[in-house]
Biotite code that builds the C-alpha atoms (Angstrom):
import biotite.structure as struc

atoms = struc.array([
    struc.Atom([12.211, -64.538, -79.006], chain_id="A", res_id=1, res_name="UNK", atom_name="CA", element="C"),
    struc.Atom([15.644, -64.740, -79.850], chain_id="A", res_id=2, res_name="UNK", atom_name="CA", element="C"),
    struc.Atom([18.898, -63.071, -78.649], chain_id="A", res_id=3, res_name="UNK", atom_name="CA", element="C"),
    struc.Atom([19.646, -59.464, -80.334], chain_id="A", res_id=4, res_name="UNK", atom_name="CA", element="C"),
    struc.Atom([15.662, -59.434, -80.227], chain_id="A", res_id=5, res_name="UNK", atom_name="CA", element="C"),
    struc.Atom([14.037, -55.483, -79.854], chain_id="A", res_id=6, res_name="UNK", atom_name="CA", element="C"),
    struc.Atom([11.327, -56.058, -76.682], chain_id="A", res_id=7, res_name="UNK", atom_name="CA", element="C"),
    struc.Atom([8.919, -54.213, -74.399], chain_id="A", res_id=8, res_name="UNK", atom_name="CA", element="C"),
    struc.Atom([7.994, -54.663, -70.880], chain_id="A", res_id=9, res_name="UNK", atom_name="CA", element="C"),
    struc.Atom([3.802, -54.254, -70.672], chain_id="A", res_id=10, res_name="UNK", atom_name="CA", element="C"),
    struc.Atom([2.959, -51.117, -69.763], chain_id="A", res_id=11, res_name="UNK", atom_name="CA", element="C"),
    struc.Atom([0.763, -52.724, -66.984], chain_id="A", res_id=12, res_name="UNK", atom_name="CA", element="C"),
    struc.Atom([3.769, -54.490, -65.302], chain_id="A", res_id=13, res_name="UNK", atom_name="CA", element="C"),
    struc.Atom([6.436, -51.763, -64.984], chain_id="A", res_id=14, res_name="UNK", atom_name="CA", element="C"),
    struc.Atom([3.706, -48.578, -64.121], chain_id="A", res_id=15, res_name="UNK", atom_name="CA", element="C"),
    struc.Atom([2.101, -47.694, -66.466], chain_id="A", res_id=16, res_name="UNK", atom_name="CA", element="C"),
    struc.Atom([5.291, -46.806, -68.425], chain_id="A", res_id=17, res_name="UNK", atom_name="CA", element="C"),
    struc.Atom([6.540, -49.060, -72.111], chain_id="A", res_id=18, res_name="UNK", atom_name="CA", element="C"),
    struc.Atom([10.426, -49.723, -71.140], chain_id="A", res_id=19, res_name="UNK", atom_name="CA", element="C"),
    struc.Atom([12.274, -50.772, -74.192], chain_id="A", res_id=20, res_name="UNK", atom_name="CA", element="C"),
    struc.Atom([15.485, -53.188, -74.052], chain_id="A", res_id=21, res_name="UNK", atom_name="CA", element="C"),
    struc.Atom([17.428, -55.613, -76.152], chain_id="A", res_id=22, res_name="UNK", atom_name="CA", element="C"),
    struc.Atom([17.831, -59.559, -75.114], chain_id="A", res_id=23, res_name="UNK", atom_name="CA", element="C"),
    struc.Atom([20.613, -60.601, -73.853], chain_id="A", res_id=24, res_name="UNK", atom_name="CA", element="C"),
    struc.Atom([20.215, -64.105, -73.306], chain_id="A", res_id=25, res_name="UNK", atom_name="CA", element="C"),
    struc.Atom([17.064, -66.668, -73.168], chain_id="A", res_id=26, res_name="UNK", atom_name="CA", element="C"),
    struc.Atom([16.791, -69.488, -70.583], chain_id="A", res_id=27, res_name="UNK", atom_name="CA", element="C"),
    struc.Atom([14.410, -71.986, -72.250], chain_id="A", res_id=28, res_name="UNK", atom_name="CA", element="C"),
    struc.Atom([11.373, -73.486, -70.233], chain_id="A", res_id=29, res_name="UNK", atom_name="CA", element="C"),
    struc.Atom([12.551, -72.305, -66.629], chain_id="A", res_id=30, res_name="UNK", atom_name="CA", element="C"),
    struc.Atom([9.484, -71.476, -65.152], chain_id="A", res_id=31, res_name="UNK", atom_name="CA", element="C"),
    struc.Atom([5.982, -73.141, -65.381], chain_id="A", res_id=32, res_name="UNK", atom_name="CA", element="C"),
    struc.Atom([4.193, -76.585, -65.950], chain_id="A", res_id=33, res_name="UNK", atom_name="CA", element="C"),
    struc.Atom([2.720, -78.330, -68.492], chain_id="A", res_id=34, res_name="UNK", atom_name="CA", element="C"),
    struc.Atom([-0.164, -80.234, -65.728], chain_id="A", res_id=35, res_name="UNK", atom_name="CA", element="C"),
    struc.Atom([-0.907, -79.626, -61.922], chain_id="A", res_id=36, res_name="UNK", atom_name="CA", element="C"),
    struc.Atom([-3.361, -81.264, -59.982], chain_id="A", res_id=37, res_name="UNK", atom_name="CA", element="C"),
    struc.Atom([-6.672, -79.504, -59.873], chain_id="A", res_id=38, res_name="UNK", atom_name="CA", element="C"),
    struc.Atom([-9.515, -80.293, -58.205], chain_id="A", res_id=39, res_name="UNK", atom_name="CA", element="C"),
    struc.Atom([-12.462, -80.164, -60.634], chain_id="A", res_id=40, res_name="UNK", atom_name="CA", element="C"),
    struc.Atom([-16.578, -80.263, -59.763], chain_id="A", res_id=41, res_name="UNK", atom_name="CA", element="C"),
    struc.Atom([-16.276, -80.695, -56.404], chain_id="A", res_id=42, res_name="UNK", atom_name="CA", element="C"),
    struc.Atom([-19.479, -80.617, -54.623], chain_id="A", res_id=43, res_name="UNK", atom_name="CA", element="C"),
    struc.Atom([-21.051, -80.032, -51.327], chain_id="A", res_id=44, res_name="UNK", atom_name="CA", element="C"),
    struc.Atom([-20.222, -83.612, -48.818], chain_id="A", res_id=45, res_name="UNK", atom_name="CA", element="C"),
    struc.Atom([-17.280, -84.921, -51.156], chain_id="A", res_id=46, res_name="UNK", atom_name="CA", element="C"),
    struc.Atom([-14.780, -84.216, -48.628], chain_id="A", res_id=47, res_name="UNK", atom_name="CA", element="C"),
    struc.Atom([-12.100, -82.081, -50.361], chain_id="A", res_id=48, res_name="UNK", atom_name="CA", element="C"),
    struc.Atom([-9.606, -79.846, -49.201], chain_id="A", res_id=49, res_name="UNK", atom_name="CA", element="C"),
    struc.Atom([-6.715, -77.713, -50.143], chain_id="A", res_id=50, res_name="UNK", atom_name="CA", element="C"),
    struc.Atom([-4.366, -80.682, -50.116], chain_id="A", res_id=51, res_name="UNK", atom_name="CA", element="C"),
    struc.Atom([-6.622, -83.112, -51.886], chain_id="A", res_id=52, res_name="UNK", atom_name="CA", element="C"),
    struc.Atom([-7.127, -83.624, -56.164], chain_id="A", res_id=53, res_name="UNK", atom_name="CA", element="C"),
    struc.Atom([-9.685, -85.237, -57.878], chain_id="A", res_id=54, res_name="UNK", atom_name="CA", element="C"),
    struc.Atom([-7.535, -84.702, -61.492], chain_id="A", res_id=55, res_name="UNK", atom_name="CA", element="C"),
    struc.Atom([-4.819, -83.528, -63.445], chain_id="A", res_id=56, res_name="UNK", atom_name="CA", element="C"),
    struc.Atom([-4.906, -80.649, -66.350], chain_id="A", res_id=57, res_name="UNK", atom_name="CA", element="C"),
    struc.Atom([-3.024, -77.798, -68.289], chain_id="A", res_id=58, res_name="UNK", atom_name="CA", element="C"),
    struc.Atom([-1.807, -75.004, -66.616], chain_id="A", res_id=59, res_name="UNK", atom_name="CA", element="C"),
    struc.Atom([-3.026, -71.596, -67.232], chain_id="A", res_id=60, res_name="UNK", atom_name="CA", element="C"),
    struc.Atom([0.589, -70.097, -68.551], chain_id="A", res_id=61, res_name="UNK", atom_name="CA", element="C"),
    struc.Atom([2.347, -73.667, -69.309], chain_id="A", res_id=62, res_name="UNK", atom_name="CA", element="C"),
    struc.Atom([6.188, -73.659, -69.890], chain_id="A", res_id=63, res_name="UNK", atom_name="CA", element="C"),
    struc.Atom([7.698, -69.837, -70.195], chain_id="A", res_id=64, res_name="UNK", atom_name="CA", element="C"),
    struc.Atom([11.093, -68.630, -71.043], chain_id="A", res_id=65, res_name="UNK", atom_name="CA", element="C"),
    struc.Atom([13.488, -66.599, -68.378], chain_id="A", res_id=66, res_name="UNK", atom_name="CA", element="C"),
    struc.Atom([14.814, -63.510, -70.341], chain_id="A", res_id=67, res_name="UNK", atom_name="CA", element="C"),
    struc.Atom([18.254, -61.341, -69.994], chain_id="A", res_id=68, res_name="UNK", atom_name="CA", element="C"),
    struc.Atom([17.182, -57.849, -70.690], chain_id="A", res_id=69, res_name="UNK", atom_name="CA", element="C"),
    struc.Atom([19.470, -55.272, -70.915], chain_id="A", res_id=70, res_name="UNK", atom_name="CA", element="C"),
    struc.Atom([17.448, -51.586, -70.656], chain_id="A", res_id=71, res_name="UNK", atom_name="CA", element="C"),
    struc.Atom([18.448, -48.456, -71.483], chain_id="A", res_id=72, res_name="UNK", atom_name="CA", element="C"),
    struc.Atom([20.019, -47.024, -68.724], chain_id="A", res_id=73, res_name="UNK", atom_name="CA", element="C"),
    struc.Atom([22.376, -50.080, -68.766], chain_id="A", res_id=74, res_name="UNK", atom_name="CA", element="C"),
    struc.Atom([20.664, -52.132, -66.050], chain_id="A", res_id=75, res_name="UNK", atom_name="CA", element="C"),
    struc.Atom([20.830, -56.359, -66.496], chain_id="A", res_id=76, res_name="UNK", atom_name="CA", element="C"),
    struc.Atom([17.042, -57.608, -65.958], chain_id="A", res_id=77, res_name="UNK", atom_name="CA", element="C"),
    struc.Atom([15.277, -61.262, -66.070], chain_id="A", res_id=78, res_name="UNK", atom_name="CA", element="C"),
    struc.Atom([11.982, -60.842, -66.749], chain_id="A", res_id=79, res_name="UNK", atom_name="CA", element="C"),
    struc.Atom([9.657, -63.519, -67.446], chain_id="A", res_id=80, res_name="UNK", atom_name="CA", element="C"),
    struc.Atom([8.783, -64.195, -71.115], chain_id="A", res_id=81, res_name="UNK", atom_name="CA", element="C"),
    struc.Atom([4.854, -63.483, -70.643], chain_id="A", res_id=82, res_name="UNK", atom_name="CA", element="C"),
    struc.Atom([5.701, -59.644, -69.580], chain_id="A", res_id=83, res_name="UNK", atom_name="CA", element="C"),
    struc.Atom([7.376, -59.129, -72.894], chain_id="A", res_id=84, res_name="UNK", atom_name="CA", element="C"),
    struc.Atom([6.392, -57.966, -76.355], chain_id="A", res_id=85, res_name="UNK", atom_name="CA", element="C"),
    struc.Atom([8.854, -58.400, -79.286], chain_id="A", res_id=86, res_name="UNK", atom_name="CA", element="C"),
    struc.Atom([9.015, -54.912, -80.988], chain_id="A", res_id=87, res_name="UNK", atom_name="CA", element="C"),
    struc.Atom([11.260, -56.008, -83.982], chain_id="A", res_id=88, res_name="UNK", atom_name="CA", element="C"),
    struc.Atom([13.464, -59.002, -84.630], chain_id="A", res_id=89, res_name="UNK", atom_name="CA", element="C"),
    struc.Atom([16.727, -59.208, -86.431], chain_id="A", res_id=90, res_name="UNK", atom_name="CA", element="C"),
])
């Protein structure tokens, strides 16, 4: 995804409807993780709660991009880089 960049907002965020803008501008890793703290196999008398970890691992996403959309009836939009599909690049 680069600037100049043809995309699409997912039908299943905006609804129901395929919106079609051009990027503007791309703000690299701005939202996301690369590890959290997850509690894995916990079992019944270990003790854990909410605020409590037992290990560390990827995040479902990871890093994403922030995204300056312009759309067609001349409104300025961030939008997160998972709700986008490239439709052409230039």
């Amino acid at each position: 995804m680069k600037v100049g960049d043809l995309v699409g907002l997912r039908p299943e965020i905006h609804k129901g409807e395929f919106m079609l803008g051009f990027i503007i501008k791309v703000d690299s890793d701005f939202y996301g993780a690369r590890q959290a703290f997850k509690i894995y196999n916990a079992e019944r008398g270990q003790g854990l709660h909410s605020k409590m970890v037992n290990g560390i691992g990827p995040t479902r996403d990871g890093i994403r991009d922030r995204v300056l959309v312009l759309w067609p009836d001349g409104r300025w939009e961030y939008e997160d880089s998972k709700n986008l599909e490239v439709i052409s690049e230039f």
